[in-house]
Residue, then its C-alpha position, 0 to 999 in steps of 0.5 A: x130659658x135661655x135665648x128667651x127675651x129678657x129686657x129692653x132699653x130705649x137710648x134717648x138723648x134726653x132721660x127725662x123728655x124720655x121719661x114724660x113721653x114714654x110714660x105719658x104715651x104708655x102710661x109706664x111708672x119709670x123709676x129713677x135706675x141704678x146710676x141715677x142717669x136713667x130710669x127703670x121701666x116696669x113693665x108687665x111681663x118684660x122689664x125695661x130701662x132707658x138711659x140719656x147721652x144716646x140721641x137717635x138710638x134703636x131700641x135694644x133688645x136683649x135675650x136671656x143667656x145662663x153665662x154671659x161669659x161663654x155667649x159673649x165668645x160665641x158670638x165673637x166665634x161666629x163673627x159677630x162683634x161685642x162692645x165693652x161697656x166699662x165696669x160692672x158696678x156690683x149693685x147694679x149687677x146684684x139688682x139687674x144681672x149683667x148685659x153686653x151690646x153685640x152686632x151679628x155678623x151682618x151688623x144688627x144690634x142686640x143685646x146679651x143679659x145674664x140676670x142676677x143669679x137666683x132670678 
């Protein structure tokens, strides 16, 4: 369904302090991600990630969307804005789906996932 929670991921400064924490405070299985940068969190129900270079940062909370395409120009139509990520790698996008960062019109961070096809 769309608009529904579908991911999160915690941006921490260092990965594998996150790791330890997180892990120890929840007790979360953290794989190593994707690129090898971060981890992926699983989580009952709602799957996770967390990623280093990001000290300081807010959790992200991304809603399901069927097309990240149309919902990345709806939100650029009713004012919000949306960060360019670089490339999508398509493993990670076979695996995960695709995500964009976005502001709403007043500035609050969220984030749009279009997971893999089939999921």
């Amino acid at each position: 369904m769309t608009g529904e929670p579908s991911f999160f991921e915690l941006g921490v400064a260092d990965p594998e302090r996150g790791r330890v924490f997180y892990g120890t405070l929840f007790g979360w299985a953290l794989e190593a991600g994707p690129t090898g940068r971060g981890f992926s969190i699983g989580t009952a129900g709602l799957p996770g990630g967390m990623h280093g270079g990001d000290p300081g940062a807010s959790p992200y909370l991304f809603f399901r969307v069927d097309d990240l395409d149309a919902a990345v120009a709806r939100v650029r139509e009713l004012g919000g804005s949306v960060e360019e990520l670089g490339e999508e790698d398509a493993e990670s996008v076979a695996r995960f789906g695709r995500f964009k960062l976005c502001r709403d019109d007043q500035g609050s961070s969220f984030g749009l996932h279009e997971p893999p096809h089939g999921k």
